[in-house]
N, C-alpha and C positions, 0 to 999 in steps of 0.2 A: 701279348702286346696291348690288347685293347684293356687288359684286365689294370695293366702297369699304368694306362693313359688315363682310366680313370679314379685310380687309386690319387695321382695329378692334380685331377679337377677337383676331389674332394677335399684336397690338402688345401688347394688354393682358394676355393668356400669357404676352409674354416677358418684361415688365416684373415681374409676379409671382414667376415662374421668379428671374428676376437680385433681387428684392427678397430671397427665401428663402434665395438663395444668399450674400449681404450675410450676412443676419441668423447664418448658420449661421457663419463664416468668423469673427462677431465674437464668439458664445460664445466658440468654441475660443479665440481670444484672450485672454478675460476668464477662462475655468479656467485658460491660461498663466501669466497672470497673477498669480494667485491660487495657484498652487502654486511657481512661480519667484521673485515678487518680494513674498511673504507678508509678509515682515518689514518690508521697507516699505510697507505698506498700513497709512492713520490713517481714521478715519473722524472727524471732528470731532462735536460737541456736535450740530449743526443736521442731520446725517445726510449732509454732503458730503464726499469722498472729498480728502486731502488728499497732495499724492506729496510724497514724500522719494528722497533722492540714494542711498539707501543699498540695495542690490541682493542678490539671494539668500540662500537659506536660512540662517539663521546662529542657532547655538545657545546664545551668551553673549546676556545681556539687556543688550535695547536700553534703552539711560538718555538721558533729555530734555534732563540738563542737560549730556550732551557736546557736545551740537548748538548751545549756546548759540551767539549772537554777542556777543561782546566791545568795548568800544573798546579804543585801546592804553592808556588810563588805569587801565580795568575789571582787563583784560591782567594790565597791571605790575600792581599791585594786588594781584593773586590770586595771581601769582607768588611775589609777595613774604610775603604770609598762611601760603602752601605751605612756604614755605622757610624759614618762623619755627618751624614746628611742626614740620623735619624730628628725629623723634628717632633719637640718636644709640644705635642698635644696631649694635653690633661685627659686624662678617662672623667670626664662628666657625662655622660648619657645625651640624649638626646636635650636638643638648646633651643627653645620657640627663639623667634625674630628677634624678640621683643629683649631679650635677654641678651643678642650678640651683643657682639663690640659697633658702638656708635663716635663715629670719628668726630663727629659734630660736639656731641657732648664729652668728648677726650680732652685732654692741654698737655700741653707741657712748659715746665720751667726752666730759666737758663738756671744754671746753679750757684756761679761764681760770676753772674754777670756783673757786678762792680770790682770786681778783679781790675788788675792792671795786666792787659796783655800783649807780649809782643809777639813777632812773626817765629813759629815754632811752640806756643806755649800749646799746652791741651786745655779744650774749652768741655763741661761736663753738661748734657740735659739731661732731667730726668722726666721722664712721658708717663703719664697716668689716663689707664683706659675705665671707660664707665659703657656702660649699655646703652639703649634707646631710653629707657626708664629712669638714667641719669643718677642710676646707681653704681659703685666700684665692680669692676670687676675682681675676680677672687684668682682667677687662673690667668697665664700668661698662652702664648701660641698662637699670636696673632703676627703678622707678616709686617712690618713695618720698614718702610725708607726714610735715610735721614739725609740731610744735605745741608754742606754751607755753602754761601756763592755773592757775590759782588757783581752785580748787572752792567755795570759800567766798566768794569776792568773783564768781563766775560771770561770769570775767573768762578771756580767751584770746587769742590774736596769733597765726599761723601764721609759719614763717620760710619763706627762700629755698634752695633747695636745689641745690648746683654738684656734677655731678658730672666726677672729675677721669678717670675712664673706664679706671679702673685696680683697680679693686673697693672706691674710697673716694670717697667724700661728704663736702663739709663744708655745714653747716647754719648760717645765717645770722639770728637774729633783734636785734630791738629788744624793749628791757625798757619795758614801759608804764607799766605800776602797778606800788605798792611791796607790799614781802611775801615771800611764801615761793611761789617760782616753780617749778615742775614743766615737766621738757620729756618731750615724748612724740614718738618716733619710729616708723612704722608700713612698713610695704612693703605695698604697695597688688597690685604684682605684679610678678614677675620678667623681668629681661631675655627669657627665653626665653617667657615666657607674652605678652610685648607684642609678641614678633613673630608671635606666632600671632593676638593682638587686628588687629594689621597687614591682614594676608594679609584678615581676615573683610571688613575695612573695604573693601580693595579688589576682593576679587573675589566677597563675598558680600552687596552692597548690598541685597537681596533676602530679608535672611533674616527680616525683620520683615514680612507679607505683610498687603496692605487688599485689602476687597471694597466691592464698589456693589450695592443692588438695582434692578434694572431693572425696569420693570412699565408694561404697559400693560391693561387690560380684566381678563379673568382671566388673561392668560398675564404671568407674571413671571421670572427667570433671576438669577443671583448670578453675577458674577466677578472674579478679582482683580484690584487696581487699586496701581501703586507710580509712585513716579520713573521705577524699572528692574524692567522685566519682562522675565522669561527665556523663551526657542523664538522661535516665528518666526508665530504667529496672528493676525490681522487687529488693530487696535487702535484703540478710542476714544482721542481728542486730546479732553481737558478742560485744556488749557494756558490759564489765566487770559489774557484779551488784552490786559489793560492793562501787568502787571508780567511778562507772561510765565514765570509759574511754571510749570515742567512738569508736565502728569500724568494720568498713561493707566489705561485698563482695558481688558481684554480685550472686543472687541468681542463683546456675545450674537451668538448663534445666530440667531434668532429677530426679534429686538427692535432696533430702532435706537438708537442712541446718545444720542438726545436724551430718552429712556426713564427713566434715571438716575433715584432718589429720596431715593437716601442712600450717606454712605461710614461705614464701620464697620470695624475692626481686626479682622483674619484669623485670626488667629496669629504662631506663633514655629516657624521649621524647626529641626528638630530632627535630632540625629544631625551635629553639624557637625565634630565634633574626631575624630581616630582618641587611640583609645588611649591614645599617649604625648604626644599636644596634652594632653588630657585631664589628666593628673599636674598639669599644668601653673596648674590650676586646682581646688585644694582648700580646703573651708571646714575654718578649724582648722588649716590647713598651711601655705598659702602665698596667699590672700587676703585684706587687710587684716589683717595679723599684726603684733603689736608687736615690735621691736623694744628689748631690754633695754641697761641700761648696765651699762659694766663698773664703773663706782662711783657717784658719788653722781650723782641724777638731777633737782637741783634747786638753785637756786639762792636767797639771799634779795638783796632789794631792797630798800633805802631811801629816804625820800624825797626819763504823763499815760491817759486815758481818752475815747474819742467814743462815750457812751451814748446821746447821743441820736440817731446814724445809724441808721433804720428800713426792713426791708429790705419793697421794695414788691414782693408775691407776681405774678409772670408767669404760672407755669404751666412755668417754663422745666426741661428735664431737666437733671439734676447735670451739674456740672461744664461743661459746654456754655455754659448761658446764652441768648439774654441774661437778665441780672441786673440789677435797679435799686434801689438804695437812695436814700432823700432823708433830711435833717436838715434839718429847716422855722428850727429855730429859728438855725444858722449860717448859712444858705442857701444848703446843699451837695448837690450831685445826684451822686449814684454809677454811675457804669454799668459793665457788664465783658460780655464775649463773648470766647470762646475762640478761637483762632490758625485758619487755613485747613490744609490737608491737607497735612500726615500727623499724624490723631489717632488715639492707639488708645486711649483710657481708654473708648469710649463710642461709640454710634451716633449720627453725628450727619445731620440732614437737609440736602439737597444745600441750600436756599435759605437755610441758616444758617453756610454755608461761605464766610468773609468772611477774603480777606488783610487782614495789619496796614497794609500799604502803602496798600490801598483806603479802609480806613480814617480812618486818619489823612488821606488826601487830602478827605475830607466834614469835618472840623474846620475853624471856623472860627478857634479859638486868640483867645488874648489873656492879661493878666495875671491873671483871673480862673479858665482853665483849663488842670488836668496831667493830662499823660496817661502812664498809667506802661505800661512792657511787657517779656514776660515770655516767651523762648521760645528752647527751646534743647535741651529733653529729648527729644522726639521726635526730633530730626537726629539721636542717636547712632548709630544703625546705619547711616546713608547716607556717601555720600564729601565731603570736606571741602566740594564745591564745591557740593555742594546748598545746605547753610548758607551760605556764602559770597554765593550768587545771592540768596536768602531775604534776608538781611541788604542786601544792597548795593539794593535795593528797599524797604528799609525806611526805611535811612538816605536813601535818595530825598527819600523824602515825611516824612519829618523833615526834613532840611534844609529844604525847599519850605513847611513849616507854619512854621519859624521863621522864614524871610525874610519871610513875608507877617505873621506875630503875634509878634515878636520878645521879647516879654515870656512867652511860652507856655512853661511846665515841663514836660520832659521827663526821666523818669525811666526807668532800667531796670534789671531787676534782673539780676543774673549767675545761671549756673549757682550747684549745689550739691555737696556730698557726698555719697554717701549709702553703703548697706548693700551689701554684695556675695555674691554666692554664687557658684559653678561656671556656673551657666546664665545669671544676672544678668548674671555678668562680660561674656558673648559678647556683648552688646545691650547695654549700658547703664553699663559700667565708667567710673570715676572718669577711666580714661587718656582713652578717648574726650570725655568730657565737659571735661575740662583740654582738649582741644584746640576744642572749642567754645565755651570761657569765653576760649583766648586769641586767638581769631579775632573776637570779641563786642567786649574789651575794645580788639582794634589799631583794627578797622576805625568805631568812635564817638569813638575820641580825635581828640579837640579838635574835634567837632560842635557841643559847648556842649549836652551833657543829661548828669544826672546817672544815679552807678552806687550802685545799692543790692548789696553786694558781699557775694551771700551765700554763696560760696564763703569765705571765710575766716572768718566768721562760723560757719560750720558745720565749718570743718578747726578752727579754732581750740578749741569749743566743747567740754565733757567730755562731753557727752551722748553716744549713739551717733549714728554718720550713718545718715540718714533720706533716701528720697527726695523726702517730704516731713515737713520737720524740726519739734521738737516747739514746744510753744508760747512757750516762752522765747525762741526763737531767732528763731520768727516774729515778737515783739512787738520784740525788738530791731532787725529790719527794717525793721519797724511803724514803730520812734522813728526811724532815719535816714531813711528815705523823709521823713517830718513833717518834719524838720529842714530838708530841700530845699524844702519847700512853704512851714512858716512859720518864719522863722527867727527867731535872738535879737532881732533888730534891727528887725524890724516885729512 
């Protein structure tokens, strides 16, 4: 008996012994782990550990939406989007100041300005750029805006702009109204300053940075949260699960991931351009600068109110939302809530972070309701394919709301122009934004929703560009949006 009892105790030694020796073997494993393959470590939402294909230390930031899955239609698609927007910057090598495009010393001429023109003819300029040195330039790739407009009739048209890649432009409008027509040409920014806008786009996805607060009890932690996060530290997966939008935070310390209370806009990294990037971006020099004519700069041509919408107080913080208006006596219900992440106007809280995709998949639609939508400011500093993904899940559940409420209005509104400075440019430049108005306007043609197009609205307009434009400009929005809702004919 006693020989069987301790035959017992040695069995139950050893198994302790070997359970220790487990336990210890799988540390070391999990700090291997955790120092070698850091950069692929996700921790999702629920606090479960999520593996990725992607292995060792690596100090460019990891972005969510490289990893997407595609179909081949998604594929084509986006190829094609990419390849609409490639801009045509010359290979010249490195460009001193001295050499960029100088708007000062640029002109342009009307072509046919003693033409006889009436309302509908096409009016032709042709723009010639020179350097600081008030020499021609040889290569095209400069960002140019063009405009016609009548101050007095608070009337405007934007034209098309070809360049021939040779240091000339020609300018392309339609005469609308009659009267005494002004054209305005501007350089927005130089060949050489859009290949430094370039470079930002692609290797500095990152430069606009978000944070989350985490909190549980009294311990709470902040850390940034983007698309693309640079090093190699653990990482919350908040990737929506229905449309798959990506997007991470630094895993806390501390705190599990499911912790999250809010996302809020970080900052702006600074210090991005050396020196001679830098020239390349002056207010007064060479950022939305007019261009002058070498003669005449003008041509002549021949030939509502909703007061009673009430807005019903929430409690909701600016700009966030939700918002609700009603008008009892049309019997119209207003609502608005702002876009899902990446916001940076404001802090907003995690349980009011709602894709437009989600969205719209909770409509039931019919001819009775539109839905209008608005989003495109924020993607400026990320790479085309963020927007792309964002969109192409919007347009989802758009189509999906029309098949099922075929008489449902859909409206959306385009980018804008707005005001530029040296730091503005690096984040938020007219170029970037043209490439997110023309990926906006390919990828909803012919969905059957309409476009409130306030990019030309606002290039066209004499006012200054605003990022958020003044009130003339908004009410003229105002009246086409109306127009798609109630039209002449009902």
């Amino acid at each position: 008996m006693w020989i069987s009892f301790f035959k017992l105790r040695l069995f139950c030694c050893l198994l302790a012994v070997l359970m220790v020796v487990v336990l210890v073997i799988s540390v070391a494993q999990v700090e291997y782990l955790d120092h070698e393959t850091v950069s692929a470590t996700f921790i999702d939402s629920s606090g479960q550990f999520v593996s990725s294909q992607v292995t060792g230390i690596s100090r460019n930031p990891y972005c969510g939406y490289e990893h997407q899955t595609l179909s081949s239609r998604e594929r084509m698609e986006e190829d094609s989007l990419l390849a609409a927007l490639q801009w045509q910057v010359p290979d010249v090598g490195p460009v001193p100041f001295l050499k960029s495009t100088d708007p000062s010393s640029s002109y342009f001429v009307i072509l046919n300005s003693a033409a006889f023109f009436k309302v509908g003819s096409q009016l032709e300029v042709l723009v010639h750029v020179q350097d600081f040195q008030r020499k021609p330039k040889k290569y095209g790739g400069d960002y140019l805006q063009a405009r016609i407009h009548s101050p007095k009739l608070q009337a405007g048209a934007v034209g098309r702009v070809v360049d021939y890649q040779n240091g000339f432009y020609k300018v392309f409008f339609t005469l609308l109204w009659p009267g005494k027509v002004k054209v305005s040409i501007s350089l927005v920014h130089p060949m050489e300053g859009i290949r430094v806008l370039q470079h930002l786009q692609e290797e500095k996805p990152h430069r606009v940075y978000f944070k989350s607060l985490f909190r549980s009890g009294r311990i709470s932690e902040t850390t940034e949260c983007n698309v693309c996060l640079p090093g190699s530290l653990p990482l919350c997966n908040f990737t929506d699960l229905y449309t798959g939008e990506p997007w991470f935070c630094f895993k806390p310390k501390k705190l599990p991931c499911s912790s999250r209370i809010n996302h809020f806009k970080g900052g702006y990294l600074k210090g991005l351009l050396t020196a001679a990037e830098n020239a390349f971006f002056q207010s007064g020099v060479n950022i939305k600068m007019p261009i002058n004519s070498s003669g005449p700069d003008w041509v002549t041509v021949i030939p509502r109110r909703i007061k009673d919408l009430v807005e019903f107080n929430l409690g909701s913080p600016k700009n966030v939302g939700p918002f609700l208006a009603v008008d009892q006596k049309h019997n119209i219900l207003l609502k608005y809530r702002c876009h899902g992440p990446p916001i940076r106007f404001t802090t907003v809280f995690s349980n009011e972070l709602h894709y437009v995709a989600n969205e719209l998949n909770g409509i039931v639609g019919g001819k009775n309701t539109v839905v209008a939508i608005a989003i495109w400011s924020h993607f400026s500093t990320f790479p085309l394919e963020v927007y792309i993904r964002r969109l192409r899940n919007i347009r989802r559940a758009v189509v999906q709301l029309l098949d099922r409420s075929p008489k449902t209005i859909v409206v959306i509104r385009t980018a804008n122009a707005q005001e530029l400075g040296p730091e503005v440019s690096l984040f938020n430049s007219d170029w970037y934004n043209f490439q997110l108005d023309t990926i906006l306007r390919k990828m909803f043609s012919g969905v059957g929703v309409y476009l409130v197009d306030a990019w030309e609205m606002t290039l066209a307009h004499y006012l200054p560009h605003k990022l958020h434009p003044d009130e003339v400009i908004v009410k003229n929005q105002l009246d086409m949006f109306l127009s798609f809702v109630c039209p002449l004919e009902t």
